[in-house]
Every structure is written in C-alpha cells, then in structure tokens.
C-alpha positions, 0 to 999 in steps of 0.5 A: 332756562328761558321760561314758558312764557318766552317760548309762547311768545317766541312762537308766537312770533314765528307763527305770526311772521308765516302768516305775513309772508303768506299775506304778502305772498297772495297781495303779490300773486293778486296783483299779478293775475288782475293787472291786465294783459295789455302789451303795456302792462305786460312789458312796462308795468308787471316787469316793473312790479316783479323787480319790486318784489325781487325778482331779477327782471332783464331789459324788454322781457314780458310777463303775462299773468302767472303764478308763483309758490315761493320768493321771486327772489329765486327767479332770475329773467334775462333779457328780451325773454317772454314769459306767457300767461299762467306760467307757474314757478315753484321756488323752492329752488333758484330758476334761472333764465336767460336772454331771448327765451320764449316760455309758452302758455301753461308752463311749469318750473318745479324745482321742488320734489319729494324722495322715494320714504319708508313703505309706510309713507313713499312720500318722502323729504322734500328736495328742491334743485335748481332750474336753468334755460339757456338763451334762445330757448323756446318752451311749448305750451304746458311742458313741465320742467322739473327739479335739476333741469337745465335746457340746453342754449337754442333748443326747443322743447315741445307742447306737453313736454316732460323735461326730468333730464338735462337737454344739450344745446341746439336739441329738439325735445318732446314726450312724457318723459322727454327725449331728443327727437332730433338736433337743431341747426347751430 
C-alpha cells in the first residue's frame, strides 16, 4: 500500500503539470493575439509558430489572430486556406480543414458539447466530435460550427450560420439552425 506521502506528492505532480500546460496554453494564445496582422506575419510568421506548437499547418494557408481552448495539435490546415481574425477553435476534439477554405471573421468550432443530465442538473457529460470542412469551402463571419459537423467540399455557409447537421458538398447554408437554401453549381 503506497504511503500518504506518495499520494501527496503524486498530486502534487499533476496539479503542477495543469498548471504548466495552462501557462503554456496562454504564452501560446498571447503570442498569437499580439503578433501583428501584416500580410507578412499573417502568412509567413504565425503559420510558422502554429507548426511549432503542432499544429498541422499547409502551404500558403494565412492565420490571423485567433484563439484556441486546447491543443493545436487537434487542428489540421490544408493547403491555401485562410483563416481570419478572432477565429476560436475548442479542441476538445480533431478539427480538420482542408485545401482552399476561407473561414470569415468571428468563426466558431466547437467540438465540444454537454448531454441532456438528470432534472437536478441538465447539464450533463461532456461530449466532443470531430469537425471536418472540406476543400473549397467558404465559412461567413460568425457562423458557428458545432460538435459532429462535416461541411460538404464547395459549399458555403452564410453570415451567422448555426451548422448542428452535416452539409452535402457544392450546398448553400444559412439560419439558426442552418439549413440548405439551395445547391451550388459543381
């Protein structure tokens, strides 16, 4: 039987190793929000920091200044894709997107929810799924993408969009909740 002292200890450890992953999850989002938004550091410089923090960053992609809860290790870029200022992704799960997608300002990714509980607290456990945008997909300003999602290659989802389903490819979203207003040419 391991002794209090270990258990203390062991604790101990863990409590101290939140707390560096925290530190070092908020040096990461500060460096993020105060390197400029120049076209220069936008395409050369934050790409290049967002790699060393593991993040799977493509050729030519741009990031402006965002924000991220969580690993950029569940994020995965594609190529040529730009991502626009103030961008939050919650990385309770992988968020995957690929080549050529512009993401507008404001966007959300959460791919973290929590289920329906007991009537003596709704709010449940906490579920995350994977998010997914295919290539050539545009994103307007402030749509928010939730858990599960996967938007279809060449679509496009409106200003303020609420994406709780799955879009097919070559599809125009839009609305709270989002729906298919009509289908794009391929």
């Amino acid at each position: 039987m391991e002794s209090p002292d270990y258990e203390r200890m062991s604790s101990f450890r863990y409590v101290m190793k939140v707390q560096l992953v925290s530190m070092a999850h908020c040096i990461r989002d500060l460096i993020f929000c105060c390197l400029s938004t120049e076209w220069c550091t936008s395409r050369y410089i934050r790409p290049f920091m967002a790699r060393l923090f593991g993040m799977k960053c493509g050729c030519g992609s741009t990031l402006r200044k965002g924000f991220c809860s969580g690993s950029f290790r569940n994020i995965k870029i594609g190529n040529n894709t730009f991502i626009n200022s103030q961008v939050f992704f919650h990385t309770g799960a992988r968020i995957t997107i690929g080549d050529n997608v512009a993401v507008g300002f404001q966007v959300s990714f959460i791919t973290g929810n929590h289920e329906i509980g007991p009537p003596d607290c709704r709010c449940g456990a906490l579920v995350s799924k994977d998010i997914v945008v295919e290539d050539g997909v545009w994103i307007g300003t402030r749509a928010l993408i939730c858990p599960g999602v996967t938007i279809g290659a060449g679509s496009v989802v409106a200003a303020g969009a609420v994406v709780i389903r799955s879009v097919p490819p070559n599809s125009l979203i839009a609305g709270v909740p989002a729906k298919v207003v009509r289908k794009l040419e391929e």
